[in-house]
C-alpha positions as CSV (number, residue, x, y, z in Angstrom):
1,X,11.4,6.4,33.2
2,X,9.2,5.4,36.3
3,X,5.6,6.7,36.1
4,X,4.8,4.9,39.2
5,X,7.2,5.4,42.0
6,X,4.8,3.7,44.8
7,X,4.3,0.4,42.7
8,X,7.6,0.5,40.2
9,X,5.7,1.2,37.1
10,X,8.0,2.2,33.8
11,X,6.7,4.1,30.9
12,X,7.5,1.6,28.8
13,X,5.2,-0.8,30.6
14,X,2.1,1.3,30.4
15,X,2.7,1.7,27.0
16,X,3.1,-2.0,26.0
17,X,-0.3,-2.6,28.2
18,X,-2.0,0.2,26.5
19,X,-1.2,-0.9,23.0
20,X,-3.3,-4.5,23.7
21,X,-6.1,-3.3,26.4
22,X,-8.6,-0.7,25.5
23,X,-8.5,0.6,29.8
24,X,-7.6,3.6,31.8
25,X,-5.0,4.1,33.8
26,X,-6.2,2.2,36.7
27,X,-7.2,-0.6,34.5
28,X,-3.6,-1.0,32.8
29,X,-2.4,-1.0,36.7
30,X,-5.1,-3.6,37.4
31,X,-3.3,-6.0,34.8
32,X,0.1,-5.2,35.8
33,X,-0.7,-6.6,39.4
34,X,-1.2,-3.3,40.8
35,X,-3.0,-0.8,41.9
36,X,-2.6,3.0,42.4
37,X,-1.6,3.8,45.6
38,X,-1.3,7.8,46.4
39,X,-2.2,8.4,42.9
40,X,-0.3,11.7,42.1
41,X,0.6,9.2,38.7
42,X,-2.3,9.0,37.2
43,X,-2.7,12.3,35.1
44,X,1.1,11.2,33.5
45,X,0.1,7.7,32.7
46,X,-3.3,8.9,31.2
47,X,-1.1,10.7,28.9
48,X,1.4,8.0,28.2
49,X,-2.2,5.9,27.2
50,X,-3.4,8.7,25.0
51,X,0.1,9.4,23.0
52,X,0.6,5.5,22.9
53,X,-3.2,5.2,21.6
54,X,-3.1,8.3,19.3
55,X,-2.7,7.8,15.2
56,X,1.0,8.9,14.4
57,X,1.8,10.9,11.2
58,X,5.3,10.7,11.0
């Protein structure tokens, strides 16, 4: 699923960046080559960061 429309960004990209970088949203753009351009994103990818960075008790 795109998180980014205006640079391409998947879900799955944001969370492979956010497992091995300790930054926000517009960091984990910032080492993807981009950078957030109308940012109506960023609220979804800050919560793709935080589920991807949360402790799972499955």
């Amino acid at each position: 699923m795109f998180i980014c429309i205006c640079n391409a960004i998947r879900e799955k990209d944001i969370r492979a960046t956010a497992r091995c970088n300790a930054g926000g949203a517009e960091d984990i753009y910032g080492l993807l080559g981009f950078q957030p351009q109308c940012r109506q994103c960023l609220e979804d990818a800050e919560a793709v960061i935080a589920d991807e960075r949360s402790p799972s008790f499955a």
